[in-house]
Structure formats: structure tokens, C-alpha cells
N, C-alpha and C positions, 0 to 999 in steps of 0.2 A: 504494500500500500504506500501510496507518495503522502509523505509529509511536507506538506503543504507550508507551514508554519518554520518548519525548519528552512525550506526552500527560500524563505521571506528573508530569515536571519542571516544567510549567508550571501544575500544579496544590499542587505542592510549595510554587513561589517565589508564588504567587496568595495560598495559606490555611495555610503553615504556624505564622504567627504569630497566626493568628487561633485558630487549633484548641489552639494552646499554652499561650492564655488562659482557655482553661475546664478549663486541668489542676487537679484541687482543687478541684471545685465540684459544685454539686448538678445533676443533670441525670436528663430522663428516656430510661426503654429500654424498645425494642421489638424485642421479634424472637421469630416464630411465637406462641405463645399468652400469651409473658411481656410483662410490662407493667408497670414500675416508675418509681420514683426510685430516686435512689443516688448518690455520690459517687464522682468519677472520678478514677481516676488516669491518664494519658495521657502517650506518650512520643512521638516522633518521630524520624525518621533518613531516611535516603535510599532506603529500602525502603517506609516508610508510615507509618502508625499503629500503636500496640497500647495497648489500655485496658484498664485493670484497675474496673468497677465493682463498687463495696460498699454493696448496700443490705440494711436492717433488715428488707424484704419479703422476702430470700433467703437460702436457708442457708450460703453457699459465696461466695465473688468471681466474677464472671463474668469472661472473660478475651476481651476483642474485638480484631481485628486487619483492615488492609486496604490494600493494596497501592496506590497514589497514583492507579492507572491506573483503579481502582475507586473512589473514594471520589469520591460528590456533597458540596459544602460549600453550606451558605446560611447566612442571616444568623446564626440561632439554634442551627442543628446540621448532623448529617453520616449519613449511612446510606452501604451498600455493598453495591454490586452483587453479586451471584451468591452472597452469605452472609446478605445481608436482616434486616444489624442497622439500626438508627435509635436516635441518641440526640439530642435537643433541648434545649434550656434553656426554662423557663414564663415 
């Protein structure tokens, strides 16, 4: 059976200081027909992520979140399974 929980922890202690270095900065977003820049704000805890993006192309803050057990990390950025956000650095 996959541990699920465990799966989240080692993906915690892998990227969570990586993802904590692009709190404050410009980055882009995708998810279904939107497709920007914007400045992020990013929080972490032992639950996940939560982003607050602010961009000049939207009228509103966007508010993104994702559970550790869901979130792909690479060099540049992070997306999340089964919510189908992507945000990147250029």
C-alpha cells in the first residue's frame, strides 16, 4: 500500500526551501485558459503550499494551494496534480 503521507514528507524535506525562495518574486501561471505573470506570495507548513498570486493581467489575487503528496517540484517551478495549477520562473 503507498503511503501517501510519507510520500508528502519527503517531498517537504527535498523542496521546501527551494519553493520558499521564490516567495516575493515574479513568476509565471497557468491553469485552464489563464496564463500570466504575477508576483507571488507563498507560505508553507506541514500541510503544503498556499500562494497568493498578484498580477497587473488580473483583476483579483489568485489564491493557489497543494497538498505535499500532490505537488511536482523542478528546477524552475511546481504544478499540482488533480487542481492543474503550474507556476514557473522565465
Amino acid at each position: 500500500m503507498i503511503n501517501w503521507k510519507e510520500i508528502g514528507k519527503q517531498i517537504q524535506e527535498k523542496y521546501e526551501s527551494k519553493i520558499n525562495e521564490w516567495n516575493n518574486t515574479v513568476m509565471n501561471y497557468r491553469e485552464g485558459p489563464l496564463n500570466f505573470p504575477g508576483i507571488v506570495e507563498i507560505k508553507t507548513d506541514d500541510w503544503g503550499v498556499r500562494i497568493t498570486l498578484i498580477s497587473e493581467h488580473y483583476d483579483r489575487p489568485i489564491t493557489l494551494s497543494g497538498a505535499w503528496e500532490i505537488l511536482s517540484v523542478s528546477e524552475d517551478g511546481m504544478s499540482a496534480a488533480y487542481v492543474n495549477w503550474h507556476i514557473w520562473a522565465d
